[in-house]
Backbone as JSON, one array per atom type, in Angstrom:
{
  "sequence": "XXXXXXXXXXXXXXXXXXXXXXXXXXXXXXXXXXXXXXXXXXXXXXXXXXXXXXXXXXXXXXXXXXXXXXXXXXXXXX",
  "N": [[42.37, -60.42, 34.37], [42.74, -62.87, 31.79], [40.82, -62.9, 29.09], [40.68, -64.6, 26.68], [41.65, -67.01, 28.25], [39.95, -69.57, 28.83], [36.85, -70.37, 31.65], [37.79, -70.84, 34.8], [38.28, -74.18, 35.7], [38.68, -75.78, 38.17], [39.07, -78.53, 39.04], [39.59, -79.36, 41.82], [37.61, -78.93, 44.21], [34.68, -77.85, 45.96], [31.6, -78.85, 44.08], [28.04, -77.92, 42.65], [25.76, -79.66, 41.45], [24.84, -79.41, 39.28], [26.71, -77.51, 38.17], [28.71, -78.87, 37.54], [27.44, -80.55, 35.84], [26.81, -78.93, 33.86], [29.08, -78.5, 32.67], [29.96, -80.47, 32.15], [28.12, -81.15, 30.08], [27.79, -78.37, 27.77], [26.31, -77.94, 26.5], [23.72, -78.01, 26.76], [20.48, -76.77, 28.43], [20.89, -76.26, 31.86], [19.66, -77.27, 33.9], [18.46, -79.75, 32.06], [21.48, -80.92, 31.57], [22.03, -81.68, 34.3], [20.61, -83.13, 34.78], [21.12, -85.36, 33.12], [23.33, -85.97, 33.75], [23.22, -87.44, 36.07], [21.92, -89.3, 35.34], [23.74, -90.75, 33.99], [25.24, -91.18, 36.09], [23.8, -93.19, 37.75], [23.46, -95.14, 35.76], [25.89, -96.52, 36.35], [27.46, -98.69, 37.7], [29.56, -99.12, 39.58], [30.12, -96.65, 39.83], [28.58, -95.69, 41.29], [28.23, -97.2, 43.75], [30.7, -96.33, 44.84], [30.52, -93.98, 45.09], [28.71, -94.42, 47.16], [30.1, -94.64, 49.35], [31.04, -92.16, 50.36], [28.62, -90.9, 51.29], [26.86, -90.34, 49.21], [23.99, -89.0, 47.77], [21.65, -89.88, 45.26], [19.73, -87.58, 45.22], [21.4, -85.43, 45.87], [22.73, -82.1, 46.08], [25.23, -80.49, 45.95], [28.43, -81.9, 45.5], [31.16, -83.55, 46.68], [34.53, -82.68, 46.5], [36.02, -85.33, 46.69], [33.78, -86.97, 45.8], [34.03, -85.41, 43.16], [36.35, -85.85, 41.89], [36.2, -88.95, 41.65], [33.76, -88.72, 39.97], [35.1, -87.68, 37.63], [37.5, -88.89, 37.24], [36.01, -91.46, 36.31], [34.5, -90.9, 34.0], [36.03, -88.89, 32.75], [37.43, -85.86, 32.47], [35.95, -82.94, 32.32]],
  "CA": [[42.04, -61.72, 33.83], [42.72, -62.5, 30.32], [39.09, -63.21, 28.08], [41.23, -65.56, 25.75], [41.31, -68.05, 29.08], [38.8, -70.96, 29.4], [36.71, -70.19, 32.93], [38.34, -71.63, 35.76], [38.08, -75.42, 36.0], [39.77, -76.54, 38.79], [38.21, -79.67, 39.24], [39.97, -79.76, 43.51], [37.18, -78.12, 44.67], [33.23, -78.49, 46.07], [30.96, -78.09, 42.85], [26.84, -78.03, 42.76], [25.78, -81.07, 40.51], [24.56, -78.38, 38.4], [27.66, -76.94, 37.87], [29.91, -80.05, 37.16], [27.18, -80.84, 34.98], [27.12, -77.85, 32.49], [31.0, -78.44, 31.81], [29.93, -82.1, 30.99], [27.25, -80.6, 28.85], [27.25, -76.63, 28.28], [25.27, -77.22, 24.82], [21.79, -78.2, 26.73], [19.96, -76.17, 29.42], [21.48, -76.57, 32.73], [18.4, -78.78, 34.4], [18.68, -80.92, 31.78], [22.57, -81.55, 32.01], [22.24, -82.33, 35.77], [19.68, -84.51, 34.8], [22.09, -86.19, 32.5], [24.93, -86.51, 34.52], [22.77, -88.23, 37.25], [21.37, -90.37, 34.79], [25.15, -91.53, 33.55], [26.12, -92.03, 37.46], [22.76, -94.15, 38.19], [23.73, -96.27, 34.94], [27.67, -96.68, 36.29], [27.03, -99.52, 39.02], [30.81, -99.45, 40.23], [30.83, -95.74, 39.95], [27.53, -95.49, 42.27], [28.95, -97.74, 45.2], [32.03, -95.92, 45.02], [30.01, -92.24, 45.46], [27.77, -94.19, 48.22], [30.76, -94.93, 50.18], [31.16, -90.94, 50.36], [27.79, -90.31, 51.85], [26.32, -89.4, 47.96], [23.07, -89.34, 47.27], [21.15, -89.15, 43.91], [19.4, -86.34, 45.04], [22.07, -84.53, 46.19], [22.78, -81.22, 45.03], [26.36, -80.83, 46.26], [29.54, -82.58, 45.2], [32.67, -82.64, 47.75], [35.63, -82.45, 45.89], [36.48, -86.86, 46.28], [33.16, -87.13, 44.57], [34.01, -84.46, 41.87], [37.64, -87.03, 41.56], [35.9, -89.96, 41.49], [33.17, -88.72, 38.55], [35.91, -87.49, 36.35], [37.98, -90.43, 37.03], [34.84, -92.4, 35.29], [33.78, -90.29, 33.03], [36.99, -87.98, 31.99], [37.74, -84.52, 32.68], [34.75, -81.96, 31.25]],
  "C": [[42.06, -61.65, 32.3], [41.21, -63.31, 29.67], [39.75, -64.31, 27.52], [41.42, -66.65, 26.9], [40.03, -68.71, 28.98], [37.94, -70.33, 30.83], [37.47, -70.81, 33.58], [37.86, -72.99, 35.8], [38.66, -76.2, 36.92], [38.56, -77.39, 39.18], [38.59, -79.99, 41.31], [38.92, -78.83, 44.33], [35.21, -78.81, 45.14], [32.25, -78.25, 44.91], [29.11, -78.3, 43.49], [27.0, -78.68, 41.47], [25.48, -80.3, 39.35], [25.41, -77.96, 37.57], [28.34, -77.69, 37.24], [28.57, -80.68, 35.78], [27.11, -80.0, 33.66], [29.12, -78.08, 31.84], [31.0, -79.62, 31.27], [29.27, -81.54, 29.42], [26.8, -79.22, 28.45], [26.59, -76.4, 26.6], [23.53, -77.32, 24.98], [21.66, -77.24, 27.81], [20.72, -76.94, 30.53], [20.96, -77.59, 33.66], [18.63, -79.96, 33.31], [20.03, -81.51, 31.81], [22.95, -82.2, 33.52], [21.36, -83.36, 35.68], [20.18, -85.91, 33.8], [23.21, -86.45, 33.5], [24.45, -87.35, 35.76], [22.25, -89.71, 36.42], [22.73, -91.46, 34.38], [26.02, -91.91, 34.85], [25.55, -93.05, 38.07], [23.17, -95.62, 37.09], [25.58, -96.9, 35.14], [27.49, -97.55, 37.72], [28.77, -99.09, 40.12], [30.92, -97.81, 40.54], [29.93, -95.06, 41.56], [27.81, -95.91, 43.26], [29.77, -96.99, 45.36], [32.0, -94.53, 46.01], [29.28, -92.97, 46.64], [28.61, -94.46, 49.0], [31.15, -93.47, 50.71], [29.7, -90.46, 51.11], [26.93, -89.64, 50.63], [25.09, -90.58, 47.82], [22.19, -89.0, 46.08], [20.45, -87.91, 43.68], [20.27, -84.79, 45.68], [22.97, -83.31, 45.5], [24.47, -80.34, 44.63], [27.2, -81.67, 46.32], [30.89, -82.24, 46.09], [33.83, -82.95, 46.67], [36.55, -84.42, 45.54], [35.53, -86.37, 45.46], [33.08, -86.52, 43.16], [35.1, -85.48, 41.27], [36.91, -88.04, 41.19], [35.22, -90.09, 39.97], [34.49, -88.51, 37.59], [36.74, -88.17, 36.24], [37.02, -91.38, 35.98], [34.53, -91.7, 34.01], [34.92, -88.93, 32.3], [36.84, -86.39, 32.39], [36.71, -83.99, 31.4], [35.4, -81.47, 30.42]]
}
């Protein structure tokens, strides 16, 4: 593996909300970026129906791979 690579980001994959949230935000603590990124999907009305048509719930700690598409559709690639 070369060091001069980025980590892996493949966004086609299952993430922990945790996880997808540190790549939104990898300059705060990791609790608080999941607690941001829930807070920016609770304030996204269209983006929230979209994830509850998926079976997503706000306290859920697992992301399937639509809902990982769908956030970064809204909100842009980390």
């Amino acid at each position: 593996m070369n060091r001069n690579q980025p980590p892996n980001t493949d966004l086609n994959r299952t993430f922990g909300v945790k996880e997808l949230a540190v790549l939104y935000f990898p300059n705060i603590a990791p609790r608080s970026a999941s607690t941001r990124l829930k807070k920016w999907i609770m304030t996204t009305p269209a983006l929230l129906a979209e994830l509850a048509k998926t079976n997503y719930r706000p306290t859920a700690r697992i992301l399937t791979p639509r809902q990982v598409h769908m956030i970064t559709d809204e909100f842009g690639e980390p």
